[in-house]
BALOBA-1460 file (C-alpha; in Angstrom, 3 decimals):
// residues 281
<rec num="1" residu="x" x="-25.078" y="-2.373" z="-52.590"/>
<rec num="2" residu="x" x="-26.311" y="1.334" z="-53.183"/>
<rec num="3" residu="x" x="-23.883" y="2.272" z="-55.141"/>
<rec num="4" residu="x" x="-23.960" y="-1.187" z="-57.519"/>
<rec num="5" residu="x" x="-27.905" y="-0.855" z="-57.613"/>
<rec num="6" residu="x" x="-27.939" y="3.058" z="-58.800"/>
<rec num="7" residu="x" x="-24.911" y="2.051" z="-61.250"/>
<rec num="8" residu="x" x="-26.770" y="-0.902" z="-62.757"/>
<rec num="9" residu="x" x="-30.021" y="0.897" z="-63.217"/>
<rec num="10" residu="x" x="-28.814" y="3.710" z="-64.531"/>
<rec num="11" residu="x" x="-26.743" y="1.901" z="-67.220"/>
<rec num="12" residu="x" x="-30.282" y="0.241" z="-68.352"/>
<rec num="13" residu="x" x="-31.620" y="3.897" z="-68.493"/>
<rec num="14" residu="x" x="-28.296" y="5.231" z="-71.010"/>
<rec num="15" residu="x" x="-29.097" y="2.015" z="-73.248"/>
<rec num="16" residu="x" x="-32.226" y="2.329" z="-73.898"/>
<rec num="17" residu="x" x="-32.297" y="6.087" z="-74.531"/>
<rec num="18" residu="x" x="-28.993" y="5.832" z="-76.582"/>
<rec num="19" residu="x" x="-29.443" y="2.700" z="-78.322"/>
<rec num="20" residu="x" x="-32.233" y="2.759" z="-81.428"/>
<rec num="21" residu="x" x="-32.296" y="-0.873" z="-81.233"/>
<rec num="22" residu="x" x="-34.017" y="-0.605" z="-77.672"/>
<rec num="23" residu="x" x="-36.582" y="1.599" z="-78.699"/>
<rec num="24" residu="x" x="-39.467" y="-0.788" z="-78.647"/>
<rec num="25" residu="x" x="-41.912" y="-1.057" z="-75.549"/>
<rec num="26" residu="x" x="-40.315" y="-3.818" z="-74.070"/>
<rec num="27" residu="x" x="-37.181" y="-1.461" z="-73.218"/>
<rec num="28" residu="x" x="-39.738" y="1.396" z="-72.847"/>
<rec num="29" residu="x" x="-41.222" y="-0.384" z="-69.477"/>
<rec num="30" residu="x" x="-37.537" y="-1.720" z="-68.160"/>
<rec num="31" residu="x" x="-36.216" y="1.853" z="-68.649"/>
<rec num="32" residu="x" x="-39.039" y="3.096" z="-66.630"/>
<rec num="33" residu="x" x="-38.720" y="-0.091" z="-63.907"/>
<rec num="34" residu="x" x="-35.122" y="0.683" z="-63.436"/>
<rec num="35" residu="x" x="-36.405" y="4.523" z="-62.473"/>
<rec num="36" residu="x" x="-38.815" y="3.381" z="-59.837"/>
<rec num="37" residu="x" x="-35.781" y="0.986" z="-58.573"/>
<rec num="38" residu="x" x="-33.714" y="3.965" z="-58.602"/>
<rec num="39" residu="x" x="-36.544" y="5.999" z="-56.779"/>
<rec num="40" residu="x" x="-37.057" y="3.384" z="-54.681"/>
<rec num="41" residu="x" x="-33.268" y="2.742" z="-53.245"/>
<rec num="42" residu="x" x="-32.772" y="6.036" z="-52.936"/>
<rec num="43" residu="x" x="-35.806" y="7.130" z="-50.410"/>
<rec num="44" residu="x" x="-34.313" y="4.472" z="-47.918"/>
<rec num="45" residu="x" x="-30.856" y="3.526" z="-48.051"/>
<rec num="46" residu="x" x="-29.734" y="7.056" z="-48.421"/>
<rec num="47" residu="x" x="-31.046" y="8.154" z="-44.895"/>
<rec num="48" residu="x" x="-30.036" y="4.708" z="-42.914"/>
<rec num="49" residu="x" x="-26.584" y="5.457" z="-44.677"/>
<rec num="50" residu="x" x="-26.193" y="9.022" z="-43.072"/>
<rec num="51" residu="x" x="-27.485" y="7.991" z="-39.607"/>
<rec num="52" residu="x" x="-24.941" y="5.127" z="-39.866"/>
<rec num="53" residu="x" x="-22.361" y="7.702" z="-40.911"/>
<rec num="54" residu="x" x="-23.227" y="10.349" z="-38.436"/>
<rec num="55" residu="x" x="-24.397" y="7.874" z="-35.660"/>
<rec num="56" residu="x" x="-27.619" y="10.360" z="-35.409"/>
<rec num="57" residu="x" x="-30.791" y="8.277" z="-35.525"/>
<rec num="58" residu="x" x="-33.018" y="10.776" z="-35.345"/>
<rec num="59" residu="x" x="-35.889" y="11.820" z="-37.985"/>
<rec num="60" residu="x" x="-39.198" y="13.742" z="-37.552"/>
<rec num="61" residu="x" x="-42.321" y="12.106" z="-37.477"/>
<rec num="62" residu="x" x="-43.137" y="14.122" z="-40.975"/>
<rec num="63" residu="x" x="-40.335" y="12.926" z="-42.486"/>
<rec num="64" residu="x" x="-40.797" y="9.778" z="-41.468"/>
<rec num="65" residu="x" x="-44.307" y="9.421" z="-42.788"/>
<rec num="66" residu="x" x="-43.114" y="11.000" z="-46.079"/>
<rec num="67" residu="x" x="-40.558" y="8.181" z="-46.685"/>
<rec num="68" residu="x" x="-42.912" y="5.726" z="-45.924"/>
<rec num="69" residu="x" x="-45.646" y="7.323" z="-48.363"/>
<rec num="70" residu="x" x="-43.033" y="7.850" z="-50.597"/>
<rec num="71" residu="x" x="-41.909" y="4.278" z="-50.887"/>
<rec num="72" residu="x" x="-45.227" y="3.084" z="-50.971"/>
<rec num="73" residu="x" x="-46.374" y="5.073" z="-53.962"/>
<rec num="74" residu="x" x="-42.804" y="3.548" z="-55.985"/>
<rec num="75" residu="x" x="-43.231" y="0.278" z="-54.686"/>
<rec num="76" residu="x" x="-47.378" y="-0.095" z="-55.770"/>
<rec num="77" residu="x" x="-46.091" y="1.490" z="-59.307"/>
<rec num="78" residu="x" x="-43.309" y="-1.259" z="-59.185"/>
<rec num="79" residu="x" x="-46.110" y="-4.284" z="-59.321"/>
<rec num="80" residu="x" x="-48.972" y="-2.532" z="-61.660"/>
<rec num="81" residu="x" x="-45.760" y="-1.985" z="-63.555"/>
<rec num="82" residu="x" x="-44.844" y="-5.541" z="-63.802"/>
<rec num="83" residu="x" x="-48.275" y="-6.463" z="-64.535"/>
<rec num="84" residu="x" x="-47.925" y="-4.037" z="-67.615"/>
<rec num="85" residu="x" x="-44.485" y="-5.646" z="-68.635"/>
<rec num="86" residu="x" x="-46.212" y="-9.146" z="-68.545"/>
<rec num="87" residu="x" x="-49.065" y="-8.018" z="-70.731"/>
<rec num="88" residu="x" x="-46.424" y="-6.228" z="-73.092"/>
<rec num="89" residu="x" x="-44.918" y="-9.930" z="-73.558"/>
<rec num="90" residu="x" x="-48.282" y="-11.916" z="-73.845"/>
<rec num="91" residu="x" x="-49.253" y="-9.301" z="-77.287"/>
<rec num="92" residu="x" x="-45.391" y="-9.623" z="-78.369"/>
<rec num="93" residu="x" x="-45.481" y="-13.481" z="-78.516"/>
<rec num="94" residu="x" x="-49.480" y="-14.537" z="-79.012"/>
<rec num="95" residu="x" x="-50.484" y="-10.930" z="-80.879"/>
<rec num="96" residu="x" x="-47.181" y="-10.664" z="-82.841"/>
<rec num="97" residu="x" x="-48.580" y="-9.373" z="-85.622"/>
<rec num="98" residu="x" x="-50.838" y="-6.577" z="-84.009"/>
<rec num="99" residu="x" x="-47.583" y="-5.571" z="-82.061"/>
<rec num="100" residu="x" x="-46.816" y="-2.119" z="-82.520"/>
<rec num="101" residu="x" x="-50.355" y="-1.032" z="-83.261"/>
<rec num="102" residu="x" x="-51.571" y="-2.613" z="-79.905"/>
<rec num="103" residu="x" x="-48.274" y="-1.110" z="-78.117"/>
<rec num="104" residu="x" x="-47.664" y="2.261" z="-79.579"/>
<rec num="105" residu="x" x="-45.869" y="4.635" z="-77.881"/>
<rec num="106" residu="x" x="-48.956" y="7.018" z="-76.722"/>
<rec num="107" residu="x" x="-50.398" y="3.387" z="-75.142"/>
<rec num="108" residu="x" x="-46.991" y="2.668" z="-73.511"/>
<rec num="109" residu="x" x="-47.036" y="6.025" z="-71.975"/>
<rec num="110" residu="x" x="-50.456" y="5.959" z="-70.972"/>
<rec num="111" residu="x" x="-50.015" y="2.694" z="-68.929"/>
<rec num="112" residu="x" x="-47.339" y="3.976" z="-66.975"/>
<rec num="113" residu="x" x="-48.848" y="7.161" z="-66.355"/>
<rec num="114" residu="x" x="-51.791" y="4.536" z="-65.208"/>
<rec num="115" residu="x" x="-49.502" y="3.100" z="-62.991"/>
<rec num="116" residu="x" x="-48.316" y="5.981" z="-60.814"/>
<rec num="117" residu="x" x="-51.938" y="7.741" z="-60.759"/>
<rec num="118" residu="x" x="-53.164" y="4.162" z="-59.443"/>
<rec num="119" residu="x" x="-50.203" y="3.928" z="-56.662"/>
<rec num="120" residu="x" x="-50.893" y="8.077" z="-55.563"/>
<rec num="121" residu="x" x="-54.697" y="6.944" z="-55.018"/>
<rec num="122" residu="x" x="-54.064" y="3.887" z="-53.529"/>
<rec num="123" residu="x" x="-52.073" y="5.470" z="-50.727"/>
<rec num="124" residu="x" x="-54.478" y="8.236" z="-50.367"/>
<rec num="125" residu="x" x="-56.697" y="6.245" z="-47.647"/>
<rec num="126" residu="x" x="-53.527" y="5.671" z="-45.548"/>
<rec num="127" residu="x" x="-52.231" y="8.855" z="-45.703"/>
<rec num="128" residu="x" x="-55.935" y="10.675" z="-44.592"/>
<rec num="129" residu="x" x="-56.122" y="8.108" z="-41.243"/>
<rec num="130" residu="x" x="-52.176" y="8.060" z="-40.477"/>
<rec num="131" residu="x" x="-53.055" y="12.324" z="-40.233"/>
<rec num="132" residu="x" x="-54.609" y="11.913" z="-37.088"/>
<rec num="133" residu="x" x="-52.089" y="9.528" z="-35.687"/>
<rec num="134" residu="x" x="-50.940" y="9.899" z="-31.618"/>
<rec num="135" residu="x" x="-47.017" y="8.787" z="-31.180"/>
<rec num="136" residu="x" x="-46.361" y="7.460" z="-27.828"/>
<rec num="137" residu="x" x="-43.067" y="5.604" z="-28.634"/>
<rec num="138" residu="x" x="-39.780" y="7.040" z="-29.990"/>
<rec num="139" residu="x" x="-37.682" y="4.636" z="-31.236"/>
<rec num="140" residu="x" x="-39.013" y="2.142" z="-34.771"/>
<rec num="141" residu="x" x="-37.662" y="-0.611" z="-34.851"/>
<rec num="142" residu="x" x="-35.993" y="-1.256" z="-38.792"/>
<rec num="143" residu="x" x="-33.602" y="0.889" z="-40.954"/>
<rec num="144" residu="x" x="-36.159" y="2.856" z="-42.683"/>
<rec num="145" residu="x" x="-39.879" y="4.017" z="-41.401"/>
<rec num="146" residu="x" x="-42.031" y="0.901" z="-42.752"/>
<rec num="147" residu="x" x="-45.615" y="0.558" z="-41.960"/>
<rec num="148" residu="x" x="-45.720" y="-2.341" z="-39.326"/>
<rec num="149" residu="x" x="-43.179" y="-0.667" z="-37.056"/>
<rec num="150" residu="x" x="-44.347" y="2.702" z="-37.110"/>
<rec num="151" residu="x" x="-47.787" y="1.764" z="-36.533"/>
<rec num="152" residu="x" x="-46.726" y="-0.149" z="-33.617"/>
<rec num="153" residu="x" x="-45.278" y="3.318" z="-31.790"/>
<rec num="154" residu="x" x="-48.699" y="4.968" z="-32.077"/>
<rec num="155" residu="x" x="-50.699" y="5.107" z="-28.865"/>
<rec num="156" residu="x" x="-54.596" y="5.570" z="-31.196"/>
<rec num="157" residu="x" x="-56.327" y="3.092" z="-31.786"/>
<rec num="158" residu="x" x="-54.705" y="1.149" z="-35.266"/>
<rec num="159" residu="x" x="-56.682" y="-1.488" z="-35.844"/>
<rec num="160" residu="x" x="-59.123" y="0.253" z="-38.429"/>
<rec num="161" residu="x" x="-55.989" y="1.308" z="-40.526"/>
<rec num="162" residu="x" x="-54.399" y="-2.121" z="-40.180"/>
<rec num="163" residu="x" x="-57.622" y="-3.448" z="-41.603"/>
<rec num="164" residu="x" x="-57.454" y="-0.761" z="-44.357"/>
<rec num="165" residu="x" x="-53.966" y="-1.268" z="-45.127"/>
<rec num="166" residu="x" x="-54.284" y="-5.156" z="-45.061"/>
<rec num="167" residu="x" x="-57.214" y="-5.109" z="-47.073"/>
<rec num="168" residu="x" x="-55.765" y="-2.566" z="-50.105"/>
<rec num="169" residu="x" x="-52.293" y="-5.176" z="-49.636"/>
<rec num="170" residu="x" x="-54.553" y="-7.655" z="-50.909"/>
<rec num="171" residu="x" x="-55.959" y="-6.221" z="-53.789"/>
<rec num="172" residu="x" x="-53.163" y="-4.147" z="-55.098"/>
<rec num="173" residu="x" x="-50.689" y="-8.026" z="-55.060"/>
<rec num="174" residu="x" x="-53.373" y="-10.063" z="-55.823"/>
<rec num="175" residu="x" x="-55.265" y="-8.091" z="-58.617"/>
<rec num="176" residu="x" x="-51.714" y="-7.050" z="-60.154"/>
<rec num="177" residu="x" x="-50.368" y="-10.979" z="-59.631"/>
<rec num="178" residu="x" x="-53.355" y="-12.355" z="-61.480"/>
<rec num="179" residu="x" x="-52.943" y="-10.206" z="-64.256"/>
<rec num="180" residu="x" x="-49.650" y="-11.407" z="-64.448"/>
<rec num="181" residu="x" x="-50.297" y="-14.986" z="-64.359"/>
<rec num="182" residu="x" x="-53.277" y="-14.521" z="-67.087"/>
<rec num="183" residu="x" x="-50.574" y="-13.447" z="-69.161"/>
<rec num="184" residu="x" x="-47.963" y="-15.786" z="-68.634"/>
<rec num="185" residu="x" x="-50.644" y="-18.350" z="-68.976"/>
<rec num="186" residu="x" x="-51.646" y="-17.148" z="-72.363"/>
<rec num="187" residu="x" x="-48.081" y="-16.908" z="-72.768"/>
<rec num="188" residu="x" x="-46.950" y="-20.368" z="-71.970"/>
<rec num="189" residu="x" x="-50.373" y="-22.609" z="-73.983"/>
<rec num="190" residu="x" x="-49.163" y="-20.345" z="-77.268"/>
<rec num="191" residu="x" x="-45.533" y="-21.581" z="-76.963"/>
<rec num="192" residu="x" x="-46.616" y="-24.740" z="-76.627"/>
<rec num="193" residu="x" x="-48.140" y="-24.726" z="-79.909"/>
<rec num="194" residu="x" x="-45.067" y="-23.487" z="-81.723"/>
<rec num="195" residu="x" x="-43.804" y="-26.546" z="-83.882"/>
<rec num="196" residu="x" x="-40.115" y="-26.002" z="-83.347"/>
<rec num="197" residu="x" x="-37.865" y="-26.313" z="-80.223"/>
<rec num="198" residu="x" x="-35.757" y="-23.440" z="-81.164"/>
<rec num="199" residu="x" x="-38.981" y="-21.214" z="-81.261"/>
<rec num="200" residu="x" x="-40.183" y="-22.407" z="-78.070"/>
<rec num="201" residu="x" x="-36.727" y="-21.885" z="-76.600"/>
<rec num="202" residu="x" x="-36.124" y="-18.076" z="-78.259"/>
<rec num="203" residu="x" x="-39.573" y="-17.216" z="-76.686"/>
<rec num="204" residu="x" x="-39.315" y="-18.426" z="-73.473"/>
<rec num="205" residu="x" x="-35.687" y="-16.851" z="-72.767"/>
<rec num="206" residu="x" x="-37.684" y="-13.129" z="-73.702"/>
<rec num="207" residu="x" x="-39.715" y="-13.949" z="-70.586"/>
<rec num="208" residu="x" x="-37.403" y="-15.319" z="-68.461"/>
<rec num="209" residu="x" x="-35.647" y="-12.496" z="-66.895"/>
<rec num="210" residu="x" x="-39.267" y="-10.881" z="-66.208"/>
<rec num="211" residu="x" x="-40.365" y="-14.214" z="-64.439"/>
<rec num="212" residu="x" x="-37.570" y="-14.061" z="-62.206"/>
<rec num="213" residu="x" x="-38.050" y="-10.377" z="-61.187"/>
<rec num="214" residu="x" x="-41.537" y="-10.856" z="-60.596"/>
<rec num="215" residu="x" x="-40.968" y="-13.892" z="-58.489"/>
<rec num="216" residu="x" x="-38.357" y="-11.887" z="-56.114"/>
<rec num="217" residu="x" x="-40.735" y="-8.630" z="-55.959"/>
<rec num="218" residu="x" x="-44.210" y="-11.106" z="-54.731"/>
<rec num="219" residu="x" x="-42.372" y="-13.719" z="-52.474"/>
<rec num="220" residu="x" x="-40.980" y="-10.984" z="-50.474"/>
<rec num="221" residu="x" x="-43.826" y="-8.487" z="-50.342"/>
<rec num="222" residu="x" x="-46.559" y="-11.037" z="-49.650"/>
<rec num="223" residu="x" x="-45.179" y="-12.076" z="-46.958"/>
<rec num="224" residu="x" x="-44.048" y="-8.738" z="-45.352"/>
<rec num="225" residu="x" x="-47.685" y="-7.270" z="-45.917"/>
<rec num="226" residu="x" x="-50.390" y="-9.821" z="-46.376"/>
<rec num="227" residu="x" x="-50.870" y="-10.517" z="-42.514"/>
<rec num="228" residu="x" x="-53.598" y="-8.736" z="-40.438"/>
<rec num="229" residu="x" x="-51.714" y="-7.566" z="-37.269"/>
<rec num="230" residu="x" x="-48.812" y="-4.834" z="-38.260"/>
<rec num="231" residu="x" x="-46.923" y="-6.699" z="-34.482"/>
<rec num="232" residu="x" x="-45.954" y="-9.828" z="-36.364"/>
<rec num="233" residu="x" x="-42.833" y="-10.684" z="-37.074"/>
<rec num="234" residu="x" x="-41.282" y="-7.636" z="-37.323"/>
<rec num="235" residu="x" x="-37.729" y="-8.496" z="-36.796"/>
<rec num="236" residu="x" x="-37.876" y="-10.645" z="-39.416"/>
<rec num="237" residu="x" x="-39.143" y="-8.027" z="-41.967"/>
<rec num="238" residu="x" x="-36.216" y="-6.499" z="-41.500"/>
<rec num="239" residu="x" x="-34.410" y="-8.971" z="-43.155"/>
<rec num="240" residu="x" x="-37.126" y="-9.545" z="-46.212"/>
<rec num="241" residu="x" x="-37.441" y="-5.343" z="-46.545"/>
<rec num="242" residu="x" x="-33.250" y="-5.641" z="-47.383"/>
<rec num="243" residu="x" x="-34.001" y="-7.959" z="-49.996"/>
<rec num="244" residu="x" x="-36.786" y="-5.984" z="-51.484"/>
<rec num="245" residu="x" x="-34.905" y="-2.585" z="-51.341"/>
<rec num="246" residu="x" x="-31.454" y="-3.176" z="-51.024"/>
<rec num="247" residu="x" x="-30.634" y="-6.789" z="-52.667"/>
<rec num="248" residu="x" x="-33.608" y="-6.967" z="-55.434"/>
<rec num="249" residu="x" x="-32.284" y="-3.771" z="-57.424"/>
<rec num="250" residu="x" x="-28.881" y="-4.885" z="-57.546"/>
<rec num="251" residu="x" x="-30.011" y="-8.175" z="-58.974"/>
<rec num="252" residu="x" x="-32.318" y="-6.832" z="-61.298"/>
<rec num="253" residu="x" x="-30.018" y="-5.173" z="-63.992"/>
<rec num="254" residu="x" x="-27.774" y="-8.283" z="-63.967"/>
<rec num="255" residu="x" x="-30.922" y="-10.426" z="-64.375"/>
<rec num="256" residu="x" x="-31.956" y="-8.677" z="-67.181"/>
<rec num="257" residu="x" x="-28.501" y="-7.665" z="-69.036"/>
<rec num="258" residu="x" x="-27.158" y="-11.248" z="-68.563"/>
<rec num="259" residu="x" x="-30.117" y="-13.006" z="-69.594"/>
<rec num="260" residu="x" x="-30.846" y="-10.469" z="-72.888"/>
<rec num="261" residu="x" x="-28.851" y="-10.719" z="-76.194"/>
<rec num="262" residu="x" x="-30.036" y="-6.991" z="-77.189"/>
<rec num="263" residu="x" x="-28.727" y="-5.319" z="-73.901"/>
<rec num="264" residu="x" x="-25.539" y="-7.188" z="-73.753"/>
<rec num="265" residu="x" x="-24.961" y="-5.854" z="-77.889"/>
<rec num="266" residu="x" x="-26.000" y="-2.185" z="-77.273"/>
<rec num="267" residu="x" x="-23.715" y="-2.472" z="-73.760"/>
<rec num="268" residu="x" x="-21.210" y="-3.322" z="-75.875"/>
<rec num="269" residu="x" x="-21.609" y="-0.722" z="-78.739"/>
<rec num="270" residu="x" x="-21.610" y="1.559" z="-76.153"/>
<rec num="271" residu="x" x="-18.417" y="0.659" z="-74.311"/>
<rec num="272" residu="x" x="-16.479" y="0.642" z="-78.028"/>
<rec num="273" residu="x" x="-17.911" y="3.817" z="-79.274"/>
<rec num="274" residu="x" x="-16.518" y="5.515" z="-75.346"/>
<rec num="275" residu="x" x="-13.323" y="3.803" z="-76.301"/>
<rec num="276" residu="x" x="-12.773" y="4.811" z="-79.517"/>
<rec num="277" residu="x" x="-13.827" y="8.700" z="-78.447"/>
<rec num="278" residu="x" x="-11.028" y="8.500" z="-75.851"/>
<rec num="279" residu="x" x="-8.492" y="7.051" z="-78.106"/>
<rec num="280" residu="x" x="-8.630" y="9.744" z="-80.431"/>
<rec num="281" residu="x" x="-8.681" y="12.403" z="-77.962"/>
């Protein structure tokens, strides 16, 4: 599932830097999603994968709390980064016009730069109270050091930074998830008004795929974080945390090759022009 996720990603990251025809801001953001998947995958399932391996389960508190800091700054880009992509198809299909003045490249790379600085300060609260964290237990129980089980070894005094943590979960899904649906909103009442079925039908497949990955990415994490007590239901985190880090960015590259005319062309131009270099060598 690694392997397939990294694979999949990284083949969305080679189109859209070799392909002119995906060099519009749509591709821009997807290239840049597929790098926080990448990020993502890799701060987790590498390290479960070697203590499987080696049978050591082992890791330092400091590393611990760096993977979980880590994951958390990828994961909060992830969603401010979907609200981005939304508002990147609301000015495509109700501002088509204003397009590329509205999304130039300098305001493409802005907003994502906007995206990470939000996720490094949104952490910065948990990372200043987990400093002064006592560790009574030894062993967390999940594959990778999440917040609910690691909080659960410490012998201070939690509830404060539960409060924190469940009040920032909040904001950061529900802020990011109504920008979203203001979009799609927007989105949907100006497709209405298109006179023609096949317009209605071209526009709504360019949203489709981002629909879907935005549906995954909220369903799971609202229900792993938006709870106050970090004790409940644990165990069956587990099994929502391998769908949001192990399943989700395997999906997402088929999700949005399969469903996209434009990817599935430049995947193909691709493959020929590898071909035809090996042939004649």
């Amino acid at each position: 599932m690694y392997l397939l996720s990294i694979t999949g990603n990284l083949i969305i990251i080679l189109l859209t830097l070799l392909d002119s025809h995906l060099k519009t801001p749509m591709y821009f953001f997807l290239q840049k999603f597929s790098f926080l998947e990448i990020s993502l995958t890799s701060i987790c399932i590498p390290r479960f994968l070697v203590s499987v391996v080696t049978t050591d389960k082992t890791i330092s508190v400091k590393a611990c709390l760096a993977q979980l800091f880590a994951a958390f700054v990828f994961g909060i880009a992830q969603f401010f980064l979907l609200a981005v992509m939304s508002y990147d198809r609301y000015v495509a299909i109700c501002k088509p016009l204003h397009y590329t003045t509205i999304m130039s490249t300098r305001v493409c790379t802005l907003l994502f730069g906007a995206c990470c600085l939000i996720a490094l300060l949104a952490i910065c609260p948990g990372v200043i109270v987990s400093l002064n964290l006592e560790f009574c237990g030894t062993s967390i129980e999940h594959f990778f050091c999440d917040y609910s089980p690691i909080l659960k070894l410490s012998c201070s005094d939690t509830r404060f930074m539960q409060l924190i943590n469940f009040i920032f979960a909040i904001i950061i899904l529900f802020i990011t998830l109504a920008l979203v649906m203001f979009s799609y909103g927007k989105i949907i009442s100006t497709i209405l008004r298109f006179p023609s079925a096949q317009q209605k039908k071209k526009a709504f497949s360019t949203c489709s795929s981002h629909m879907i990955v935005v549906s995954i990415s909220y369903g799971s994490c609202i229900f792993m974080y938006i709870k106050p007590s970090a004790e409940e239901r644990i165990a069956l985190n587990k099994g929502i945390a391998i769908l949001t880090i192990s399943v989700a960015p395997v999906l997402n590259p088929f999700i949005y090759t399969l469903r996209n005319k434009q990817v599935k062309e430049a995947l193909k131009d691709v493959i020929k022009k590898c071909t035809s270099a090996t042939s004649k060598q």
